[in-house]
Every structure is written in C-alpha cells, then in structure tokens.
C-alpha positions as CSV (number, residue, x, y, z in Angstrom):
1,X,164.0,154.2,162.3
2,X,160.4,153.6,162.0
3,X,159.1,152.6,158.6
4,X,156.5,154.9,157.5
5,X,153.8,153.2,155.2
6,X,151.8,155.0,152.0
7,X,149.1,155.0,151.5
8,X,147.3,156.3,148.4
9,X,143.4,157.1,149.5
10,X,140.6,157.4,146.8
11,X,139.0,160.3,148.2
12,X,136.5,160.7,145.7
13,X,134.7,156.3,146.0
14,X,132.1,155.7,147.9
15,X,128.6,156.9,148.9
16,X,130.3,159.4,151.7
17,X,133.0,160.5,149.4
18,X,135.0,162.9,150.0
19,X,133.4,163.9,153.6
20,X,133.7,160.6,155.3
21,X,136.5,159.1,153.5
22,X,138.8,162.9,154.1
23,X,137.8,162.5,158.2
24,X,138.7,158.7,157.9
25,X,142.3,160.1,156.8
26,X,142.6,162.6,159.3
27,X,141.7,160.3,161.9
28,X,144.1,157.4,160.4
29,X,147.1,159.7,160.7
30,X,146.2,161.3,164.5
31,X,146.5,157.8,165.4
32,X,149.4,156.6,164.0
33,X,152.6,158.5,163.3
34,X,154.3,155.6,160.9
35,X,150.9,156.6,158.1
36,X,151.5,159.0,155.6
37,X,148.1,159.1,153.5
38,X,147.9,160.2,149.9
39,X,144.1,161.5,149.4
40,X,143.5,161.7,145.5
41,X,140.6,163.1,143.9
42,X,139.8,166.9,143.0
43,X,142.0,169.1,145.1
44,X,139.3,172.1,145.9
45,X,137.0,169.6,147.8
46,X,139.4,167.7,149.5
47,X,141.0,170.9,150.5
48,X,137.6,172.6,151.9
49,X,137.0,169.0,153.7
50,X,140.8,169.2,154.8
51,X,140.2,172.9,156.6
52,X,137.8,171.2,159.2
53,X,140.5,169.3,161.0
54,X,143.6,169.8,162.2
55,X,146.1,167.0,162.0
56,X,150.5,166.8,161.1
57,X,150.2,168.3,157.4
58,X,153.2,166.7,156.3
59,X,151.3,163.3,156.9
60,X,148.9,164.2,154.5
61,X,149.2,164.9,150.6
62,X,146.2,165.9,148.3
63,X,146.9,164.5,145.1
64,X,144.8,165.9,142.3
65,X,143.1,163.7,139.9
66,X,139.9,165.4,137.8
67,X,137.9,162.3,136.9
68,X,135.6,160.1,138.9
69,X,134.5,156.3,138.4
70,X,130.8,155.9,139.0
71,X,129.6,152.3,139.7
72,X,127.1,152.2,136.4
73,X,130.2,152.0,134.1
74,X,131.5,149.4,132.9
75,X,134.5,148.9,135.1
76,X,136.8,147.9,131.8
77,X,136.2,150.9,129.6
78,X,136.5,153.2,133.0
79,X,139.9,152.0,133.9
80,X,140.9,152.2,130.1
81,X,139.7,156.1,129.1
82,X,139.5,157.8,132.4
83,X,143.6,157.8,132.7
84,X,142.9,160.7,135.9
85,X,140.5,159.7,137.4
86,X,140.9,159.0,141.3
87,X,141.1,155.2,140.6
88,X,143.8,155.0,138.2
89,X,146.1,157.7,139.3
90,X,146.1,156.1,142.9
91,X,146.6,152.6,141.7
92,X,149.4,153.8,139.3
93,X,151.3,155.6,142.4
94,X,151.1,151.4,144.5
95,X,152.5,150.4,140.6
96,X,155.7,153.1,140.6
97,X,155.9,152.5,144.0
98,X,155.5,155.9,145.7
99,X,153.0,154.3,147.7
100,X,153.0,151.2,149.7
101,X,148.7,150.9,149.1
102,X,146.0,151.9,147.6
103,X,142.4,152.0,149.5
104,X,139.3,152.9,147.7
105,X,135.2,152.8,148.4
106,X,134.3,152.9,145.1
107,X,133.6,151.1,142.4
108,X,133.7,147.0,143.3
109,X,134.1,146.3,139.1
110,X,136.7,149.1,138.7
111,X,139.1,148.5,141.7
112,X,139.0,144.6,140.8
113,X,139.9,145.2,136.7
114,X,142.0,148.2,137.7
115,X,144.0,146.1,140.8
116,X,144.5,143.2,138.0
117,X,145.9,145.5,135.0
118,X,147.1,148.5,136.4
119,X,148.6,147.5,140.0
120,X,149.1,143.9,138.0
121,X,149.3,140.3,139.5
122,X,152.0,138.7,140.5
123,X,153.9,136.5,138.2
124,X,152.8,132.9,138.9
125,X,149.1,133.9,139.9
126,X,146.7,132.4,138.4
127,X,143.5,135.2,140.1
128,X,143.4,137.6,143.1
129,X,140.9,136.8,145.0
130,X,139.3,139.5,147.5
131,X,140.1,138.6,151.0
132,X,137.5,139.6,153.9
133,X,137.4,138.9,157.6
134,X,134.2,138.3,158.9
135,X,133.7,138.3,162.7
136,X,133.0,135.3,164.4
137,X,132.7,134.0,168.2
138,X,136.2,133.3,168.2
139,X,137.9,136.4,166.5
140,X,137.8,136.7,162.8
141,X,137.6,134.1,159.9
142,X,138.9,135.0,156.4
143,X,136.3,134.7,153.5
144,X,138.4,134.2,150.6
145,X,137.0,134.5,147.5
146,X,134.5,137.4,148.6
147,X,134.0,138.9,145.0
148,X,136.8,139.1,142.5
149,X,136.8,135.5,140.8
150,X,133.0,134.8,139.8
151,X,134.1,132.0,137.8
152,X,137.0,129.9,139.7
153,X,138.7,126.6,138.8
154,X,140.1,124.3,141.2
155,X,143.6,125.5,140.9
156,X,142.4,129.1,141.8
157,X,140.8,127.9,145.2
158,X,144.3,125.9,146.0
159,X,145.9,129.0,145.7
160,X,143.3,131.4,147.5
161,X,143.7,128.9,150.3
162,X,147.8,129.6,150.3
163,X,147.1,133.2,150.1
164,X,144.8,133.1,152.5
165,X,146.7,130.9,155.3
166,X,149.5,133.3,154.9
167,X,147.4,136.4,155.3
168,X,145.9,134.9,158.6
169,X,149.1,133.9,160.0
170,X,151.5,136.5,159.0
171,X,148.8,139.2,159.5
172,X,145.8,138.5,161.7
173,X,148.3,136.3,164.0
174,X,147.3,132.9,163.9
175,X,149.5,130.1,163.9
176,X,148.8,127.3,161.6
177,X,145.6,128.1,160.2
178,X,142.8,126.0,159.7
179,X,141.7,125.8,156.3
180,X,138.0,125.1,155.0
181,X,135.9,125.0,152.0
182,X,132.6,125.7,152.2
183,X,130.2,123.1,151.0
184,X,126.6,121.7,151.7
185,X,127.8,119.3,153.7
186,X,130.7,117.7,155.7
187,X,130.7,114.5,154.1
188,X,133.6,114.5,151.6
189,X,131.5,113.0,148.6
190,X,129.0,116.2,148.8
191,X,129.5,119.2,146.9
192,X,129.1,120.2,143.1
193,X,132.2,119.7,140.6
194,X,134.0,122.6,142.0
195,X,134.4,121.8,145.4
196,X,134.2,117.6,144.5
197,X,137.7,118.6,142.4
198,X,139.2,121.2,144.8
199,X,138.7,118.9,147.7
200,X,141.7,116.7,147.2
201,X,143.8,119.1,146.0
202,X,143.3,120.7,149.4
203,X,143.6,117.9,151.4
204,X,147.0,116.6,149.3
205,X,148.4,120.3,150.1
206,X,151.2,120.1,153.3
207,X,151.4,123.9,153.1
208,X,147.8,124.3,154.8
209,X,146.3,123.0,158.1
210,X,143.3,121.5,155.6
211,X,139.9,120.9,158.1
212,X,137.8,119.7,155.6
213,X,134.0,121.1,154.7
214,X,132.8,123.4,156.4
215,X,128.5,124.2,156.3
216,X,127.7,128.2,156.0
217,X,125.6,127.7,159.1
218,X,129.3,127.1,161.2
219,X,131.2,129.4,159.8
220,X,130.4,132.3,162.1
221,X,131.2,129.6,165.4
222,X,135.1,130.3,164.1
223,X,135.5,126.5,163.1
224,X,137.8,127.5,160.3
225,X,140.4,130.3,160.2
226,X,140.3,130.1,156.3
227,X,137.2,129.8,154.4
228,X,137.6,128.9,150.6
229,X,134.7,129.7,147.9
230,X,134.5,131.0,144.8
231,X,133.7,134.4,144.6
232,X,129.9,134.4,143.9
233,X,129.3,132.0,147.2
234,X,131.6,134.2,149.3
235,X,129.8,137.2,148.3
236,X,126.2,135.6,149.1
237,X,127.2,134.3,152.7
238,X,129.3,138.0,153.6
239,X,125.5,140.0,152.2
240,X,123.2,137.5,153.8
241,X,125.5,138.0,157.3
242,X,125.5,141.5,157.1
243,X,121.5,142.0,156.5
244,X,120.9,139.4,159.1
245,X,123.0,140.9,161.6
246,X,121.1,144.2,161.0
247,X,117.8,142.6,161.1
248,X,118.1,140.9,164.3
249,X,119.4,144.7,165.9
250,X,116.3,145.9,164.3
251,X,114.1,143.1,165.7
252,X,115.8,143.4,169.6
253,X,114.9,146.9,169.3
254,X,111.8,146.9,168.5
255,X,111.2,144.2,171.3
256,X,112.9,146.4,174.0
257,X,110.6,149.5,173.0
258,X,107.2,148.2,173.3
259,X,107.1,148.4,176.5
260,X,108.3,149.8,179.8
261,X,110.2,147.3,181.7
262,X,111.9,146.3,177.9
263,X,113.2,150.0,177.8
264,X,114.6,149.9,181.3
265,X,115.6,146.4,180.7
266,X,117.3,147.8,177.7
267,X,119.1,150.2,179.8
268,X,120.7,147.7,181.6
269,X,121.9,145.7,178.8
270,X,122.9,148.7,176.8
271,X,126.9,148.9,177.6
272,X,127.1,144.6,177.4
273,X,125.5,144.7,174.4
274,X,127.1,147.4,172.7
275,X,130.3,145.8,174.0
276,X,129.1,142.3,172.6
277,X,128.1,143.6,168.9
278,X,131.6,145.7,168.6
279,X,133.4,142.3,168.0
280,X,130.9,141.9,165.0
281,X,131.3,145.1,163.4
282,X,132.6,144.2,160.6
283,X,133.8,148.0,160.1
284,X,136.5,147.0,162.5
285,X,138.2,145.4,160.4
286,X,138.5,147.6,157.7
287,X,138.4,146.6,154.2
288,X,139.2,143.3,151.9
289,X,142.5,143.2,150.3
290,X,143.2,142.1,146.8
291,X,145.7,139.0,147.2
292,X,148.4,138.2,144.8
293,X,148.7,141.5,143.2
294,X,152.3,143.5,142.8
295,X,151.2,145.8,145.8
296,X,148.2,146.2,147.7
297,X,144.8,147.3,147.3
298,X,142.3,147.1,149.2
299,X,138.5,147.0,148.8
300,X,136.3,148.8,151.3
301,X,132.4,148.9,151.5
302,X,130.7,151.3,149.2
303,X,128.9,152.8,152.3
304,X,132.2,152.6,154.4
305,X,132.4,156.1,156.9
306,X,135.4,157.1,159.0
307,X,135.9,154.5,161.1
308,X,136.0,151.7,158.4
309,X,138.4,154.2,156.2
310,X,140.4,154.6,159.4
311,X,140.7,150.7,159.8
312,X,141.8,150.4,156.2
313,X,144.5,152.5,156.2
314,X,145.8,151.3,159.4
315,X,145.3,147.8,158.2
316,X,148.4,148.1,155.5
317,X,150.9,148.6,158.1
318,X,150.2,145.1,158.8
319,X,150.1,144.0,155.4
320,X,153.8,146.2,154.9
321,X,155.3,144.6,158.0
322,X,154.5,141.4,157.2
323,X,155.5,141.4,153.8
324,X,152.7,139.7,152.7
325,X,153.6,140.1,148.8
326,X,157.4,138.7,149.2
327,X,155.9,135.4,151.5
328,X,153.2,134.8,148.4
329,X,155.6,134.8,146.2
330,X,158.2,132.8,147.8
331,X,155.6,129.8,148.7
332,X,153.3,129.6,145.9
333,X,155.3,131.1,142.8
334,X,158.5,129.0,143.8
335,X,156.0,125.6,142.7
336,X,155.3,127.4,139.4
C-alpha cells in the first residue's frame, strides 16, 4: 500500500499568503494521490480560498491556528509567546508526529529558531544548516549552509558536508557526490581560518567524494554536487545568482524590443529560450530543507507562489522515501 506523506502547510507565511500558498496545495494534491496537506492558519480565509478549487477533500485538512508571525519580530520571542500561531502549531504537529513535514514561506528567523526548538535537532547535531539546490548546467548543486548557521565552526561544515552528500545521493540521485568548499581560490593554502581549518577535515573524511575548493565563479558549471559555506557566504552567492539571473532576462529583453528584427528574432527564440531558463528556475525545485532536525522542515522563498509551494510539498515525498532523517543519523551520530 502506498505510503501517504503529511504534510503540514503554513498557510498564512509569505508575501502571497493564503492565496498562492492555498492554490499551491490544491495543485500539490491534484498531482499526487500519496500527499495529504495540512493547511494551518485562520480557518475562514483558508476556507473562502478553498471554495475556488475543486480537489479530493479528504486530502486536504484546514487546521486552525489564530496567530501570525510577521518578519519584523524577533523570531525568538515569536516562537516563545505566539503558542497558535501558524508557525508553531504546524511545526508542533512534524514534533507529535501527525505529520511527516512542515513547509512554510514565512518568516526565515522564525522557521530557523522554531525548526531548532520546537521540531528539535537530532541528538548528535552539532547545527542544521539550510540546504538549497541551485540550478546549474549540469542539473542542480546543493548550497549548504544557505542561511541558518551565521557563525559556523569547522566541525559544523564537516557535518553539513555529511548531510549534504546524503541528501544529494539519497534524494536528488546522485551517486557519490562530489563535495566542495567554496573558497577564493583553488589552491589549498588560500582561504581565511574557517575554510584553512575545515579543509583537512574534509579532505581526511572517507564518507565524502571531497573535490577540493571550489571559486563562486564555477559553481554554477556543476563542478561540485555539494557546495559547503557557512551560512552568511551561502546566502550572498544564492541573492547575488538570483538578481543576476533576473537582470540579465531584463537586459535580453530590453535588447530584443528596441527594434524590429529583435522582436521577430525574439519570436523565434521564444520556446528555446523559455525551455533553456526552466532548468534555472529555481522555483522548480521547491524550497530548502532544514538538515539534521527530528523531522522535516522546509524553507521556501518569502515571495514563493503556487508552483514553488507545489514543489515543496511534493519535494517531502522524496525526503520520506528516502529516509533522510534515519541515514543522518546512522552515519554521522553513530561517530558521536
């Protein structure tokens, strides 16, 4: 019998919330009849959003919750006092179990204190580090820190790279990951103290297929499966390819409209291209999960519409089946 995976949805994060996010759901369970979505948040809106689709209503569960977590508080104090808001009361269903994951657009502060000391890490783990794919000409590379651990040590970045090799080969499907850490040069005397200490450690580790350095300006070539950082570095090079990527669109155009033959030439291009930049929508790939933690949680963009909300919640029936949770800690808490 097929397993069916739960998911608890925070219907009320992000800047599209609850439109986008309820449609995301709606579409999530059309798609796939092993989803059953659990959309928390205040009951009379995600009902009136609800009304506009049709979809299996026993896949679907509104779950009330009467508070909201904006992004100007102080992620701490939110998780603390506002015991119903969406936040909490999703998270606290992955903790008692009654759902397999919990997927939110809200709050990046919040879903990283709440994922730490509601959901809780796994005994062993040191930090869980946010784990994002980022396209690349070669599939998909995993950014990993990409904004939970400002402030890593060495140790930490040995065991993002763990977590990370096991995500991309029990997950994304690739065998034997390669394994980098991003640094201003190859060279293995470069770097500051962080990545001079991590280094070794890295390269003394049998678990991972260790590369080496690798320069920010190769990560998008796919020379690296896994791409280690601390969090503050991750989140720079995942901002500055996400604006870049929307400036060029902008710039091509631009171009392509200033003139006649660029408009017809632009015609001509249009289903390539639109073919081409679909492998670099990072949408696709739904949102970042929060490694190490007793279940999983999963980060999404704070602008995230359907389709990325759609992506998420399909994305933890991969993370279910591959028991991602039981494989960390059977290779990195059995060294402990």
């Amino acid at each position: 019998m097929e397993k069916i995976v739960k998911v608890a949805l925070d219907a009320m994060g992000g800047d599209n919330a609850p439109g986008e996010i309820v449609k995301g759901a709606v579409d999530a369970v059309n798609e796939n009849s092993n989803i059953k979505v659990y959309l928390v948040g205040k009951s009379p809106r995600i009902h009136e959003e609800l009304k506009k689709y049709r979809y299996k209503s026993e896949q679907i569960e509104v779950i009330n919750a009467e508070e909201e977590i904006s992004c100007d508080e102080s992620p701490v104090e939110a998780i603390r006092k506002k015991k119903d808001s969406s936040m909490v009361v999703g998270m606290k269903m992955v903790k008692d179990q009654t759902a397999d994951a919990f997927v939110s657009a809200g709050s990046s502060g919040a879903i990283l204190v709440g994922g730490q000391f509601v959901v809780g890490r796994i005994k062993g783990v040191k930090r869980a580090p946010l784990a994002a794919l980022m396209p690349t000409t070669k599939g998909v590379s995993l950014i990993i820190d990409s904004g939970a651990n400002m402030d890593a040590k060495p140790e930490y970045l040995l065991e993002f790279a763990k977590m990370g090799s096991i995500y991309m080969e029990d997950v994304v499907g690739i065998k034997n990951p390669k394994v980098a850490i991003v640094n201003v040069g190859v060279e293995e005397a470069k770097g500051n103290a962080l990545v001079k200490d991590t280094f070794p450690l890295l390269k003394e580790c049998e678990e991972i297929n260790f590369t080496g350095s690798i320069e920010a300006r190769e990560i998008h070539s796919g020379q690296a499966d896994v791409v280690v950082c601390d969090a503050f570095v991750g989140n720079v090079i995942l901002k500055l390819s996400e604006g870049l990527s929307s400036t060029l669109m902008s710039i091509v155009k631009d171009g392509m409209m200033q003139s006649m033959r660029g408009k017809i030439g632009g015609l001509l291009v249009k289903p390539s291209l639109k073919k081409t930049l679909k492998r670099f929508d990072a949408s696709e790939h739904g949102g970042a999960p929060l490694l190490g933690l007793n279940g999983l949680v999963v980060k999404m963009h704070g602008s995230s519409k359907a389709k990325e909300t759609k992506n998420a919640i399909i994305q933890c029936i991969a993370f279910s089946e591959a028991k991602i949770n039981e494989k960390i800690k059977e290779q990195i808490v059995k060294e402990k």
